[in-house]
C-alpha positions in Angstrom: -59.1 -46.0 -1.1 -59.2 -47.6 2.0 -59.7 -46.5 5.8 -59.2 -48.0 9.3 -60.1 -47.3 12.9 -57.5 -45.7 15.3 -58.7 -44.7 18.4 -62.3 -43.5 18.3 -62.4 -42.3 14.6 -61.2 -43.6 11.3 -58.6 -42.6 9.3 -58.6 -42.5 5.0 -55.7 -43.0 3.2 -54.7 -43.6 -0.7 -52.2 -46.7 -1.3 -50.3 -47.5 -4.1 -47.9 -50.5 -4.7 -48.1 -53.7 -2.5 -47.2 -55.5 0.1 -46.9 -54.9 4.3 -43.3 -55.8 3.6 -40.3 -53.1 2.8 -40.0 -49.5 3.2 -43.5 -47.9 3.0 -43.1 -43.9 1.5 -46.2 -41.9 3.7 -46.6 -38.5 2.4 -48.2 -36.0 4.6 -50.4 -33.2 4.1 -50.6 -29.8 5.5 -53.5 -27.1 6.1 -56.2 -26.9 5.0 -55.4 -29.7 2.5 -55.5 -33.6 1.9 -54.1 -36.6 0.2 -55.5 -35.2 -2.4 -52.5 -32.8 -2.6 -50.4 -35.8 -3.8 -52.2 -37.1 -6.7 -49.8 -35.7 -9.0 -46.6 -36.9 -6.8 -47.7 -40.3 -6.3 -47.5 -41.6 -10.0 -44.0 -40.2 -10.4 -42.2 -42.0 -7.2 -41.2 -45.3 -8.5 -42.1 -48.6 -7.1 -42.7 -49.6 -3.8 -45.4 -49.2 -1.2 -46.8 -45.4 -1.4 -49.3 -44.1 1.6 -51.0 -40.6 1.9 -53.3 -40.4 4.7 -55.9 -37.5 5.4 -55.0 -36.3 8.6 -57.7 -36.5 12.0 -61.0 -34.3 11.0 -59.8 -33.9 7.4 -60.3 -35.1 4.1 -62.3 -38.1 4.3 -60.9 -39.0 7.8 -63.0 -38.7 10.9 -64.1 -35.7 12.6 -63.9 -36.5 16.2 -64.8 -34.3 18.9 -61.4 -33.1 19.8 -59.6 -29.9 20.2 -57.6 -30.8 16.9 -54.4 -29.3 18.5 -51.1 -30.4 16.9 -50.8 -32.9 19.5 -54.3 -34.5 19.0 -53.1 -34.6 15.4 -49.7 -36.5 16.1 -51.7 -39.0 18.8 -54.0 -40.4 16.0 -51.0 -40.2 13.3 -49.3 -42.5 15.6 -52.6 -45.1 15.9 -52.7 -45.2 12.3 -48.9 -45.6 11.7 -49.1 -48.9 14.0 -52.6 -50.2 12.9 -50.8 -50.3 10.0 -47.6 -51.6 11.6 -45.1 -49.7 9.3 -41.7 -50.2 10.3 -39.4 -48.5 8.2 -40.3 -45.3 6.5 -39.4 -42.7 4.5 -41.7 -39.6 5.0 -42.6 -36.7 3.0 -44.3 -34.0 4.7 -45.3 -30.5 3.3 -46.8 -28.0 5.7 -48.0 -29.2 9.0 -47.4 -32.7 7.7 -43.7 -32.0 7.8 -43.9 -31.0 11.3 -45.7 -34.1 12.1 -43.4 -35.8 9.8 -40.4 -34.3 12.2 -42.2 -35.1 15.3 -42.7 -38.5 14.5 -39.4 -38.8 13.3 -37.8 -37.6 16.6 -40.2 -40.1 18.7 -39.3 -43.3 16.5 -36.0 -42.6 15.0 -35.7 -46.6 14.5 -38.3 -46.6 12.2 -37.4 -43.8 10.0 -35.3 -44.5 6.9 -35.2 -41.1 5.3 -37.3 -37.6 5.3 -38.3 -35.1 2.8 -39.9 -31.9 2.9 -41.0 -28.8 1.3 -42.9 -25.6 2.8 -42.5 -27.0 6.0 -42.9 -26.0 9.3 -39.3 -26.1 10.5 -39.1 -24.4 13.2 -40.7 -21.3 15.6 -40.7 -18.0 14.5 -41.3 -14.3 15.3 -43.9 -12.0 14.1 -41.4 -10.1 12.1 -40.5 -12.8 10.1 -43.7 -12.3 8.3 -44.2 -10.0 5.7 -47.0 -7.0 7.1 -49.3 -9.0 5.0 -48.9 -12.8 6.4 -49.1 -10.7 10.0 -52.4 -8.9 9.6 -53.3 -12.6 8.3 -52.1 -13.6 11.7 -53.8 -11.8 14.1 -57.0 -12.2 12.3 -57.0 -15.6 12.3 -56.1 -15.4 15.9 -58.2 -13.0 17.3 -61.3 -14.7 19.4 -64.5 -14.2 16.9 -62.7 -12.7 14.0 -61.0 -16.3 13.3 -64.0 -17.6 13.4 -65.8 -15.3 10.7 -62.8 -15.7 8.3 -62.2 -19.2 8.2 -65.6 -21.1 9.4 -68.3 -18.8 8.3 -66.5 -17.0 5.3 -64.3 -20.3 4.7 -61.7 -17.5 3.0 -58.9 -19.9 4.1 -59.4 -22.9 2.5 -60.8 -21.2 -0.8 -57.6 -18.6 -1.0 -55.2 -21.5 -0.1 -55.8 -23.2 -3.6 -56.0 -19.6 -5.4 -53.3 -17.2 -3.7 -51.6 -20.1 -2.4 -50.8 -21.4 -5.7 -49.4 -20.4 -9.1 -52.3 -21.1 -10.7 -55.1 -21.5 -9.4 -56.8 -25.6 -9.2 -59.9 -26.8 -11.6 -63.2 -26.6 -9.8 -63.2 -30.6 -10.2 -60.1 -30.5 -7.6 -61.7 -27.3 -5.7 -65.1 -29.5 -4.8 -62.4 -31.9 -3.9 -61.2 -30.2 -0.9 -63.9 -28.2 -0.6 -66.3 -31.4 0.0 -65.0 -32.2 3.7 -66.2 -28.8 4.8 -69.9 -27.9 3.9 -70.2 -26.2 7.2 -68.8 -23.7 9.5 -68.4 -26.4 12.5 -66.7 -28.9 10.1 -64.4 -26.7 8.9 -62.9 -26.2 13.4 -59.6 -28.4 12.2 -58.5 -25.6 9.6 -59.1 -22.9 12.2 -57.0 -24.8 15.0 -54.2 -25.5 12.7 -54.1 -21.9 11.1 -53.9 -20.4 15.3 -51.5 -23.0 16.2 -48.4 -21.4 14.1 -45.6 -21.0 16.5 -44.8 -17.0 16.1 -43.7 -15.3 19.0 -43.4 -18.2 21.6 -46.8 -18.9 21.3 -48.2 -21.8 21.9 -45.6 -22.5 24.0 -46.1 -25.9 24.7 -46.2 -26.7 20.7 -42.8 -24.2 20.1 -41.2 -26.8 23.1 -42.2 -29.3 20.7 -40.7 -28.1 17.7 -37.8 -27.5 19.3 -36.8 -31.0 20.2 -37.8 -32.3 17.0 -35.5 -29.3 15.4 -32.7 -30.5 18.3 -33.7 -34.4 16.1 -33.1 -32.8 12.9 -29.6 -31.8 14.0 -28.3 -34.5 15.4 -29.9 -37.0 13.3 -27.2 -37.4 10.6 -27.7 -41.1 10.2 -30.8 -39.9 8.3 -30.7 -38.9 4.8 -33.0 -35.7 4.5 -34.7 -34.0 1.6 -35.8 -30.1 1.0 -36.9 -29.4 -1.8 -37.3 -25.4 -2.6 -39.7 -23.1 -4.9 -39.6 -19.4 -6.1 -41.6 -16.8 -7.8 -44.4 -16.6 -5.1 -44.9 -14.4 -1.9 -46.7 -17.0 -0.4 -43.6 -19.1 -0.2 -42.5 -20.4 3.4 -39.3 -21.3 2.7 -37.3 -18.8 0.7 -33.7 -18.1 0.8 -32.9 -17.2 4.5 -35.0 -20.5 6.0 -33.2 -22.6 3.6 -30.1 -21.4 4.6 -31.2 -21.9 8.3 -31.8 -25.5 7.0 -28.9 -26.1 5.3 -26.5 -24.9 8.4 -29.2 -26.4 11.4 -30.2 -30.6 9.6 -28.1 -33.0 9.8 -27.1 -34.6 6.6 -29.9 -32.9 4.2 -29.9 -32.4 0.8 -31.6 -28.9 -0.9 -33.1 -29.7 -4.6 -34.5 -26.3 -6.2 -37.8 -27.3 -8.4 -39.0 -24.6 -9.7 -41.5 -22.1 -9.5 -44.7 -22.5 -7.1 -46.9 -21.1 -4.1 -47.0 -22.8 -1.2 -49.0 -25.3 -2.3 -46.1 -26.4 -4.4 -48.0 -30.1 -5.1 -50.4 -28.5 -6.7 -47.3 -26.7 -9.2 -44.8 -28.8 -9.3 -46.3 -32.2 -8.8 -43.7 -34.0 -11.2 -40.3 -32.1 -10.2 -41.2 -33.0 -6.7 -41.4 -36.9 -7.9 -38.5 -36.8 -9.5 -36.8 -34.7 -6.4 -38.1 -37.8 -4.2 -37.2 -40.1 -6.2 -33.7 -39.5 -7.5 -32.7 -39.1 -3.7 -34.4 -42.2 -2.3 -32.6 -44.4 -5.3 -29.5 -42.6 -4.3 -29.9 -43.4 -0.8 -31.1 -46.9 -1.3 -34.5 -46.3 0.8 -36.5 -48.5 -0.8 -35.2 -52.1 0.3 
């Protein structure tokens, strides 16, 4: 389990398989999650090198004193990608970690050898594209003081991610897991930036701009084998049938693999029909030479 430096902090990862050589797979996790999410993908993806960082100020990364906007995010993925001096990659990002999984993508498209995804964030949306329920959600989180009670002093957003946002709720062994990074309300600042910075109604415009050009990427990129992989059965889901269908008619040479039932959390689900998903299309796409 090792870590290195980037920039001013450190960054953890889990690595699997050996050698700097070949096509590294780097897995990337969303809000308010870590690498632990992929403890149950990881076994199941074959051979070959296997990374899954904690992103900047979570897990058992760093907590720097930075604004922890999506950009601060991207800047110290980018450190840690070249301490590490991967070359060719095949990511697989759920949640934020697909958008920085696009994003990184679009800005070195000749070191990207395929992409996969599931409950991503794809691409902006408007407020009515949330059910009344995710919207209330919304403008709590984002209202000045009342984001701060919910999801620093209440920590009600990482606790209901891994109950509401799953099918079944996670053991109290992997709770304390992603529970231990956070034992205060000014550790816990990361999950309240990422939680305001999801791009509904324009805002923030300079992260929509953002998304945008890696979406304009995702279209033109058909050199690119790409990967989503789809769930049902939950409310919580954040791609369901009209989002995959925007994928399926907006990315350039993608595949869509249904695997089952989940909640947005579909790791914590589905952990072996998402290896299998990866794995079936990286062998069919030769990725791993």
């Amino acid at each position: 389990m090792p870590t290195i430096d980037v920039l001013d902090s450190a960054i953890h990862y889990e690595e699997r398989g050996q050698g700097a050589d070949g096509t590294a797979f780097v897995l990337l996790h969303g809000n308010p999650g870590s690498s632990h999410l992929w403890r149950g993908v990881l076994p199941g993806l074959g051979p070959g090198r296997l990374l899954a960082p904690d992103l900047i100020g979570m897990g058992r990364s760093g907590k720097p004193d930075i604004p922890y906007l999506f950009a601060d995010h991207a800047r110290y993925l980018d450190a840690w990608f070249d301490a590490l001096g991967l070359e060719r990659v095949v990511l697989v990002g759920h949640d934020w970690g697909g958008a920085l999984a696009f994003d990184w993508a679009t800005r070195h498209p000749g070191r990207v050898r395929g992409l996969a995804f599931l409950e991503a964030v794809v691409k902006p949306m408007a407020w009515e594209d949330l059910s009344p329920q995710a919207r209330e959600r919304s403008r709590t989180i984002r209202a000045p003081g009342a984001g701060e009670r919910m999801v620093l002093a209440e920590n009600r957003f990482l606790t209901s991610a891994f109950a509401a946002g799953v099918l079944t709720p996670v053991s109290e062994e992997d709770l304390a897991v992603y529970l231990a990074p956070y034992p205060t309300p000014g550790s816990r600042r990361p999950i309240l930036q990422w939680a305001r910075q999801m791009p509904l109604g324009g805002d923030p415009a300079e992260l929509v701009a953002r998304i945008e050009e890696y979406d304009a990427w995702l279209a033109a990129s058909a050199d690119v084998p790409k990967l989503l992989m789809t769930f049902e059965g939950s409310p919580t889901l954040l791609i369901g049938e009209e989002m995959a269908a925007w994928c399926a008619a907006n990315i350039a040479s993608l595949e869509t693999v249904a695997c089952g039932p989940a909640g947005h959390h579909a790791p914590e689900d589905r952990p072996g029909e998402i290896a299998a998903a990866v794995r079936a299309w990286a062998d069919r796409h030769g990725l791993r030479g």
